[in-house]
C-alpha positions in Angstrom: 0.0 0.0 0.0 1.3 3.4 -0.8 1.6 5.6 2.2 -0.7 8.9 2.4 1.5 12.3 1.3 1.5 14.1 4.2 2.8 17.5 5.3 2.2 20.9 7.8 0.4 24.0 6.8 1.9 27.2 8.6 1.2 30.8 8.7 2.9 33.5 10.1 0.7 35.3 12.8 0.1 38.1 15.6 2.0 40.1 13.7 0.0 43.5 15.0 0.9 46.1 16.9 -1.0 48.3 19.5 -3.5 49.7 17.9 -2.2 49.0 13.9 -3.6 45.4 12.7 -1.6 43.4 10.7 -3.5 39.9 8.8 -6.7 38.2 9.5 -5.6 35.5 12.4 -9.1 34.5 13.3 -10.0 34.0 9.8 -7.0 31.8 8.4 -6.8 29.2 12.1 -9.0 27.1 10.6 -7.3 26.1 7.2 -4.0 25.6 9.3 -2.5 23.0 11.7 0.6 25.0 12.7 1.1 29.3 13.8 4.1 31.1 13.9 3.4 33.7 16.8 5.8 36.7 16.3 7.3 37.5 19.5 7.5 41.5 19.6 11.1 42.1 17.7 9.6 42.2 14.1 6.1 42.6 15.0 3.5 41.7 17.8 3.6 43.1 21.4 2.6 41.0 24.6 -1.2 41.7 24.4 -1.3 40.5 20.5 0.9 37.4 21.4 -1.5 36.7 24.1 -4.6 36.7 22.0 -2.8 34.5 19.1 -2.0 32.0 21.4 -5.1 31.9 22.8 -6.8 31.6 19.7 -4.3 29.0 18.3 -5.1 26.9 21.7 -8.9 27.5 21.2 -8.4 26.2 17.3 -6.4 23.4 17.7 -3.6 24.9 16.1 0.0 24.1 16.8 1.9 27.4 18.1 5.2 28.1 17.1 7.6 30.9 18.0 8.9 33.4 15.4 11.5 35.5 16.2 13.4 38.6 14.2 15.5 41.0 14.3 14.6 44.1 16.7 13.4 45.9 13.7 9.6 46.9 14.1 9.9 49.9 11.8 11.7 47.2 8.3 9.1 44.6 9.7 12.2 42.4 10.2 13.0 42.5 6.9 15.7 44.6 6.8 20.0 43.0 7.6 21.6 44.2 10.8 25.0 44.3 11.7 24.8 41.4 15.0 27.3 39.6 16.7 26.4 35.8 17.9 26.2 36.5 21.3 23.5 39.2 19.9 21.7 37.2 17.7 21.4 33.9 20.2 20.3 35.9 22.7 17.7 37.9 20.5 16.6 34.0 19.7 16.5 33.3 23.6 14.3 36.0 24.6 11.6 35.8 22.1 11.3 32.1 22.3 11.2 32.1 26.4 8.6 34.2 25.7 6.6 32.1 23.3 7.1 29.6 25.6 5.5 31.6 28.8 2.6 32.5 26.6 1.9 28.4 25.5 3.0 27.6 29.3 -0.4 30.2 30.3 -2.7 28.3 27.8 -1.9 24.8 28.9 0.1 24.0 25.5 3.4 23.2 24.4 5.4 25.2 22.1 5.9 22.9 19.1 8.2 24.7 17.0 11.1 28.0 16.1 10.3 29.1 12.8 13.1 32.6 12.6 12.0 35.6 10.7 12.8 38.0 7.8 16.0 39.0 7.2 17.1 36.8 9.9 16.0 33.2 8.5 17.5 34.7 5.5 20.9 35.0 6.2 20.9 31.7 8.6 20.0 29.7 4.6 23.4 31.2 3.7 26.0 31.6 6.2 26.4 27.9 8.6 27.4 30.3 11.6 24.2 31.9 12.0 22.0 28.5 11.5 23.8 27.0 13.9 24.3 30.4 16.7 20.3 30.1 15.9 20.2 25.9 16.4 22.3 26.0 19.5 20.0 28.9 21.3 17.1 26.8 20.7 18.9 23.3 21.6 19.7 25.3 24.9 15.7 26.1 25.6 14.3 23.2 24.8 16.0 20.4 22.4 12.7 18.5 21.3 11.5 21.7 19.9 11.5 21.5 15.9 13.7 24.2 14.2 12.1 25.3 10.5 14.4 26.3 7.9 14.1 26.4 4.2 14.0 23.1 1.9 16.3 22.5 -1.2 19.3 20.9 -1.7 21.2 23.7 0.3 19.6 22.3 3.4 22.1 19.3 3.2 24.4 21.2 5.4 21.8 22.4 8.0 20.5 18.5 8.4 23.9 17.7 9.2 24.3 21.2 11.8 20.8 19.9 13.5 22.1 16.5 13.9 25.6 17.7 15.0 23.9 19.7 18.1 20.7 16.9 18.1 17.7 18.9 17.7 15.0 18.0 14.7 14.3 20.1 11.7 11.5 20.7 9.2 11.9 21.5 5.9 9.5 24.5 4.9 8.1 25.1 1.0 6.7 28.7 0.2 4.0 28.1 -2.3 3.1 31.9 -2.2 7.2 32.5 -3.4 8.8 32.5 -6.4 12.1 30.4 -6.7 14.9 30.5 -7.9 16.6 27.8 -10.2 19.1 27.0 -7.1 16.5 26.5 -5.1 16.6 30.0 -3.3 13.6 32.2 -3.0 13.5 35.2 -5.6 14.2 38.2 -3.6 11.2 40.3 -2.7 12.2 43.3 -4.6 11.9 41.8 -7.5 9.1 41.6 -10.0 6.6 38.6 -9.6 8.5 37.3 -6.0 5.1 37.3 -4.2 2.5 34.9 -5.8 -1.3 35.9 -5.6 -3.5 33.5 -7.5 -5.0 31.2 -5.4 -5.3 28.4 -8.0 -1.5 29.4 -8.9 -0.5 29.0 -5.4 -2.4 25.6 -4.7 -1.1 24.0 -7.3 2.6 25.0 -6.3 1.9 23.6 -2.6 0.5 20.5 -4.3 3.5 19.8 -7.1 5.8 20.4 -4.2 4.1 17.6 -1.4 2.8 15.2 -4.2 5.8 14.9 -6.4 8.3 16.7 -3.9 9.3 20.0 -6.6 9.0 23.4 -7.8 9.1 25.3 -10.9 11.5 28.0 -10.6 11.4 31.2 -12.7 13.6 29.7 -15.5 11.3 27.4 -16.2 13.5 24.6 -14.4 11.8 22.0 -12.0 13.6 22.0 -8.6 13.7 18.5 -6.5 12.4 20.1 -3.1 11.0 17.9 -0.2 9.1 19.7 2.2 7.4 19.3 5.8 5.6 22.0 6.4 4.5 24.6 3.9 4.3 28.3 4.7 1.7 31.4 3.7 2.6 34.8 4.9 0.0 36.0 7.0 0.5 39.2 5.6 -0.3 38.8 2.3 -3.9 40.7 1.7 -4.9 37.6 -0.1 -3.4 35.4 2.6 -7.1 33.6 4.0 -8.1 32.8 0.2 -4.8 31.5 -0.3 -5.0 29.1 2.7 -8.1 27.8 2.2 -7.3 27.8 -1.7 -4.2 25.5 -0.7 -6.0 23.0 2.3 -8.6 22.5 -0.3 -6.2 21.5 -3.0 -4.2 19.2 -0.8 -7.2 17.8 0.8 -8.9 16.9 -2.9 -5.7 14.9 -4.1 -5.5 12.8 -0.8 -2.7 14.7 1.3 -3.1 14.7 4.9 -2.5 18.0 6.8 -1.2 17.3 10.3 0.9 19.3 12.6 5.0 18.9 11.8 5.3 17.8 15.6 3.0 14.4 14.4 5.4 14.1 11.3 9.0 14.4 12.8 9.6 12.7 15.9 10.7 15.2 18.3 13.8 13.5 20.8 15.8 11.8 18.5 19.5 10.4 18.7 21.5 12.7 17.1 22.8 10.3 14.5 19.2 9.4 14.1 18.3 13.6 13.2 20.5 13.5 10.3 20.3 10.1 9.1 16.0 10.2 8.8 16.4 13.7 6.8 18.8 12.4 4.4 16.6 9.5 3.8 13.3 11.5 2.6 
């Protein structure tokens, strides 16, 4: 028998501020199985995080914790200049946080999903992945660390497994890639993807036959875990009911990463069950 396809829907969340509302939390919970609460840096404040947790706990939801840069103004999106000792702790704060919030609600935090700028540069340079791995391995080493899928993700399987902490490999339907693999930087022309049917059938090509068209033209091997929608994409509620209706007509099953990928594995065991997929 051929086992189901199976993978994570996520959605980047509480991503308000005060008085200035950011996405429509409340209205995307229920096409998702997994949230990635910002933690005040990028976005969010302690009021906002308190209602998204609530309302993940109240929907079922698996909460995860999203931290950034301390850059409310560039939405996290913008590089800083940050030493290790800067960056792990920025990583240590907001997560302990996260993890008070889910401690409040009865749940546990599931996941560490990094923001902006910041999960940017830990796809490229090995020392920021693994100052980032390491902060989390100190919080809590069952938690699942999410970083981008493709064939550059070799090295962070092997980093995760070196410090024994499991990973999930995250798609971006919504994204435009690149023919390495590498989302298309959002500057450029066409890098955010708007048609829900588009976007549907991305997320499906890339669980059901584990791949994704880049802008060349090229189809790019790409297993994924979980895929992502960006919470604050106008669009972002038709796109996640657009993409759990899409995966649920061809048969995938959408479960939380946490019921995927065993969370206290050996470290050998980390690295050797990623390589295998």
């Amino acid at each position: 028998m051929v086992a189901m396809a199976q993978v994570d829907l996520n959605c980047d969340m509480g991503e308000s501020f005060g008085i200035y509302k950011m996405g429509r939390d409340e209205d995307i919970l229920p096409w998702i199985t997994s949230a990635n609460v910002a933690c005040g840096f990028h976005a969010g404040d302690p009021m906002v995080m308190d209602r998204t947790v609530a309302l993940a706990a109240a929907n079922g939801v698996e909460v995860g914790a999203h931290p950034g840069f301390p850059d409310l103004m560039g939405f996290g999106r913008r590089t800083m200049e940050c030493s290790p000792e800067e960056i792990r702790n920025y990583v240590i704060y907001q997560v302990g946080a996260a993890q008070g919030f889910c401690r409040a609600y009865g749940v546990k935090l599931q996941h560490v999903k990094v923001h902006g700028s910041l999960y940017n540069l830990s796809v490229r340079d090995e020392s920021i992945f693994r100052v980032i791995a390491e902060a989390v391995a100190a919080l809590e080493p069952s938690l699942l660390l999410v970083t981008l899928a493709g064939k550059h993700a070799e090295w962070m399987i092997q980093v995760a497994g070196e410090i024994g902490i499991p990973i999930a490999l995250e798609g971006f339907p919504d994204r435009a890639y690149a023919g390495d693999g590498t989302l298309i930087s959002r500057r450029l022309p066409g890098a955010v993807i708007e048609d829900p049917e588009k976007v549907a059938q991305r997320a499906v090509q890339m669980v059901s036959q584990g791949s994704v068209t880049a802008v060349e033209g090229t189809v790019v091997p790409l297993s994924v875990d979980t895929l992502c929608i960006h919470g604050d994409n106008p669009r972002a509620v038709t796109l996640a009911e657009s993409i759990r209706k899409a995966l649920d007509a061809q048969g995938v099953e959408v479960l939380p990463m946490s019921r995927m990928i065993q969370r206290c594995m050996p470290r050998e065991s980390v690295l050797e069950s990623r390589l295998r997929k």
